[in-house]
N, C-alpha and C positions, 0 to 999 in steps of 0.2 A: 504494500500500500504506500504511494504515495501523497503528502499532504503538506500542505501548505505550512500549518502546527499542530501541535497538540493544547493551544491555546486557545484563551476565550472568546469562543463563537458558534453558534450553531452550526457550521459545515463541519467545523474542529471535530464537536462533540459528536455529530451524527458519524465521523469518520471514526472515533475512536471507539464508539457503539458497536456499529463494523467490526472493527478488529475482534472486539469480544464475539459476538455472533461467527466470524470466520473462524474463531480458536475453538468456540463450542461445535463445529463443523468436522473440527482433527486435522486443521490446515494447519503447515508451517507458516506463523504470520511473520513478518517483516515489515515494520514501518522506517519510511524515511519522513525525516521533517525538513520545510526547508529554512523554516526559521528554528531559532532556540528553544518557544516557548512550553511547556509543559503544564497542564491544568489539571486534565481531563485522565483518568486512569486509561490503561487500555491494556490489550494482552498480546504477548507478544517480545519481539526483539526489536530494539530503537535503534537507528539508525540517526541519532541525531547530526545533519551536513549545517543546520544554522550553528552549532559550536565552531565551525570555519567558517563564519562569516565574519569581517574586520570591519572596522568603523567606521573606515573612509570609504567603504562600496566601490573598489576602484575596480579597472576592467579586468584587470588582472585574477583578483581577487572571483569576483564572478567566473573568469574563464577555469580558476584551478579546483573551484568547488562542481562546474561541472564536469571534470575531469575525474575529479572522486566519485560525483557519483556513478558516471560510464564504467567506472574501475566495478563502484560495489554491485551494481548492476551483474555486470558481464563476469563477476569472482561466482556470484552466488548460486547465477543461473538459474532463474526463478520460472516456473511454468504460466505464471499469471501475473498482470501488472496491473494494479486499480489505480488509475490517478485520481485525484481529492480536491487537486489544488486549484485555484483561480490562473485562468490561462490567457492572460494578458498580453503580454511582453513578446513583440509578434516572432522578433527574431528569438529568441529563449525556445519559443513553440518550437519552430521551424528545426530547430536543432537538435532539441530535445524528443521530438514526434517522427523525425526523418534520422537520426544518426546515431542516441541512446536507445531509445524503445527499440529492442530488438523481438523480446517473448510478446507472448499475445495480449493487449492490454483494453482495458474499459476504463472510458470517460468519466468519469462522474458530474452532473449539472446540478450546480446545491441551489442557481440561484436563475430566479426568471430575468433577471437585469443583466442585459447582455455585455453591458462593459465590464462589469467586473467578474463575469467568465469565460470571453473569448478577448481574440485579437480587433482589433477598429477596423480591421479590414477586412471587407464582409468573404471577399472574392479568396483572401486567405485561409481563413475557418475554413470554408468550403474543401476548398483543395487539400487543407492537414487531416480532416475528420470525416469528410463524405463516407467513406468508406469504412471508417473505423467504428466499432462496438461502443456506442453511448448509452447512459443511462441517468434520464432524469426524474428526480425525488419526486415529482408531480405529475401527472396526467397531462396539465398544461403545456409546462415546460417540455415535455418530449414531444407533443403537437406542436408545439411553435417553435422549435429548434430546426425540428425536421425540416420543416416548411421553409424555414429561412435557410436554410444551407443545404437543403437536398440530401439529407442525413439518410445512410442507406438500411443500415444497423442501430434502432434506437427504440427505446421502450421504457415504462418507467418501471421502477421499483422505489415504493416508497422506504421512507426511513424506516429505520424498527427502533422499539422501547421495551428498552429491559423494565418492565413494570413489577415485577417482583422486588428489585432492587429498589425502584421509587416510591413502593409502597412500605417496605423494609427502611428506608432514611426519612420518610414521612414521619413515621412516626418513634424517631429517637426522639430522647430529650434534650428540650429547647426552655432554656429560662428566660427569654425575652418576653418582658410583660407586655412589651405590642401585640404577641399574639389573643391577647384578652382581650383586643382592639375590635371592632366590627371595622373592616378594610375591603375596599376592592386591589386589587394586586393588578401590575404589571413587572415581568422580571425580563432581563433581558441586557444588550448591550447600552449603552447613553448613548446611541449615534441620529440624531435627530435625523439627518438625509436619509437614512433606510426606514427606522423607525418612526418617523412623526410624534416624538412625544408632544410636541408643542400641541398639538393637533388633538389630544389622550388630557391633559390639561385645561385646553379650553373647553372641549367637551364637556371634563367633568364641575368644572366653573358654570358653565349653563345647566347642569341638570340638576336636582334637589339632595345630591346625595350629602352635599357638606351640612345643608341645614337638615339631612335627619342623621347627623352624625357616623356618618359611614366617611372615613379618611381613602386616601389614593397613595396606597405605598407603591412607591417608586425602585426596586430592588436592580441593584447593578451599577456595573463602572463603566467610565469612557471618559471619552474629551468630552464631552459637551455638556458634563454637570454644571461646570459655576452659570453657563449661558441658561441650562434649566432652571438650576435655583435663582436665577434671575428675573425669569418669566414668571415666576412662581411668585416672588416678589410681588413683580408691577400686576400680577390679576390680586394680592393681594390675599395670599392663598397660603402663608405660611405655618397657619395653626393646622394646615385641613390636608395639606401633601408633604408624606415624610420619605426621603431618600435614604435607603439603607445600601452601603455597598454589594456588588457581588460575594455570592456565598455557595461552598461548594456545594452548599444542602440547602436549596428553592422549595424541596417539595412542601417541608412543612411549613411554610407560609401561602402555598398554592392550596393545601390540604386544607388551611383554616380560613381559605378567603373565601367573601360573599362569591365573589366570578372575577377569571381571571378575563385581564382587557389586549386585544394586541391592534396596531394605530398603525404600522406600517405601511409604508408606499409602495413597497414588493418585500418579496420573500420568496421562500424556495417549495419549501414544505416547514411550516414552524412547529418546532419541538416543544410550546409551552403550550400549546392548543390540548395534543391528544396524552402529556403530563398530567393538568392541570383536571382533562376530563377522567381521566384514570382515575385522578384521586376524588372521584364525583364533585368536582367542582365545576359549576357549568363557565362558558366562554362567552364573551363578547366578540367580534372582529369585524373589522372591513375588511370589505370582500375584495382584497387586493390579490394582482396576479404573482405567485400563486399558491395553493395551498391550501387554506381557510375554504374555499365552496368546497374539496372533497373531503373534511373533515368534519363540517358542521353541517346539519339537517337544520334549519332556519326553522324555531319554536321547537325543535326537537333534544336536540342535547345542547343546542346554545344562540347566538341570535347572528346573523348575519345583516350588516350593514352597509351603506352604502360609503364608498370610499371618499374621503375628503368634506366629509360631512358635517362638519360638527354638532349642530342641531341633533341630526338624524342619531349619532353615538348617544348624544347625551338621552335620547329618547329611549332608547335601548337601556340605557343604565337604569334611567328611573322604571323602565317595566317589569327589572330584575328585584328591586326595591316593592315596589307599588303591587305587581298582579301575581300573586304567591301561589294562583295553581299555576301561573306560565313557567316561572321559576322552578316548583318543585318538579312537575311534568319535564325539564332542561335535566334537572339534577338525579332524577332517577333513571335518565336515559342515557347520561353521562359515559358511566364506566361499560356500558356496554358497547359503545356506538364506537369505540378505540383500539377495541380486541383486537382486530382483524390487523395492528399495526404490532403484534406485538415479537418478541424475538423470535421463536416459533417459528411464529406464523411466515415471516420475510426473510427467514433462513432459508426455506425451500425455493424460494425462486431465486435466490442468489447461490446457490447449489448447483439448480439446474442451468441456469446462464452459464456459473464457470465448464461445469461437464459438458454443455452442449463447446464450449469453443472449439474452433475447428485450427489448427495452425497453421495448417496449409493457407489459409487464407491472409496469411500478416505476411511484411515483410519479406 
């Protein structure tokens, strides 16, 4: 497996998810990273290439870390190659997709926002990946890849959720007296441009939940807190939104929130949707591309919304508040409507993808 890190992000964690899923398989895992970062457990052998990374990013530097990896590549002689990573960087691709990948390798697409997983040049995608084995976390994302680059080999396979495990850190002990709090929850990175928190804020500024005493915890790190705790300011909102940093154990605050909210502008397939329902907590979301419509039944296990709405969110909130069979009707439907994403379950098609590969077909 290749991945961008083992650090904090949803594509991170759904990789490193992966790697357990593949070891519970009886595969020899191997991960390479290609930054430093470490968060997220995973199973397996690390191949950390970000500990060669230098500080001045000079070319040099770049050319000898891809020379290690071609080395551990071609020492190890791997039957299968999953890449994880965001594939930007045209010439990196080009070199990397044409000159290291030599074993038969799948794509991985974490995310519907096309700059930050292909190259800017559309005619290049085409030409590196046409033919090669893709595979997007969404339904969407493998329709609309395909279509845009004429993708030969693509299909999706959703994430998987070790839900045993989330149910088992759910419920360790937690001495935060916030939890005694009546809160709606968002967890997740601080990155306003993917996220929209600003968007999750004013929402919850226009709906009734401050004045029935239901707070908006804010769970997670990034750059753009002090700009958040800023806005948070000027709506005047500083008794009613609490920011708690990222924490390797979300669930039990997913586990004791009224419904978790996600505000996003894309997404890939989001891991705090079919988490949060696991632990019968019902979902809010805009229906952004993509993820959210094949996770939620709209009044069924949670509410779907329309994207960039704020009115519309805020109305969604107070109905989770206000109409207690819509709510409970969301919450007893919950943990069942998620099953179907769980490790189990998206071990078998990631099984039969690797066995069906053919290698006569690659390089």
């Amino acid at each position: 497996m290749v991945v961008s890190s083992l650090g904090k992000g949803g594509a991170e964690h759904a990789a490193a998810l992966q790697s357990h899923l593949l070891y519970r398989l009886g595969y020899d895992v191997h991960i390479v990273t290609i930054f430093p970062d470490v968060f997220y457990t995973y199973s397996g052998t690390l191949f950390n290439l970000g500990l060669y990374k230098s500080d001045k990013q000079s070319s040099f530097n770049r050319i000898s870390r891809l020379f290690k990896f071609r080395k551990f590549l071609k020492t190890q002689n791997f039957d299968v190659i999953i890449d994880h990573r965001s594939r930007v960087q045209s010439y990196r691709e080009f070199i990397i997709s044409k000159f290291i990948y030599k074993a038969p390798t799948v794509y991985v697409i974490h995310s519907f926002e096309t700059n930050i997983m292909f190259p800017k040049q559309d005619w290049l995608s085409s030409y590196l990946y046409k033919h090669e084995v893709m595979i997007g976390v969404s339904e969407a994302i493998a329709t609309h890849f395909k279509k845009k680059y004429n993708l030969k080999h693509i299909e999706c396979i959703h994430n998987a959720f070790d839900f045993q495990n989330i149910d088992k850190r759910a419920s360790e002990p937690n001495n935060d007296p916030f939890l005694e709090t009546d809160y709606i929850l968002f967890y997740g990175r601080l990155d306003d441009d993917s996220k929209n928190l600003k968007l999750l804020i004013e929402a919850y500024k226009k709906s009734a939940l401050a004045r029935q005493n239901y707070k908006l915890l804010i769970l997670g790190s990034g750059s753009d807190k002090a700009m958040l705790t800023g806005f948070v300011k000027t709506l005047k909102l500083e008794k009613d939104v609490v920011f708690k940093p990222q924490t390797d154990n979300p669930y039990i605050y997913a586990k004791h929130a009224k419904f978790t909210v996600l505000s996003s502008r894309y997404e890939g397939f989001p891991l705090v949707l079919p988490e949060s329902l696991y632990l019968e907590t019902p979902v809010i979301s805009v229906d952004c591309q993509s993820g959210p419509n094949e996770i939620i039944q709209n009044k069924h296990n949670g509410l779907l919304v329309e994207n960039y709405n704020a009115n519309a969110l805020a109305e969604a909130m107070n109905s989770f508040i206000f109409d207690e069979t819509l709510y409970q009707q969301c919450k007893s439907n919950a943990k069942r409507s998620v099953e179907k994403f769980s490790l189990e379950n998206i071990c078998e098609d990631w099984k039969k993808l690797i066995e069906n590969l053919d290698e006569n077909n690659y390089k």
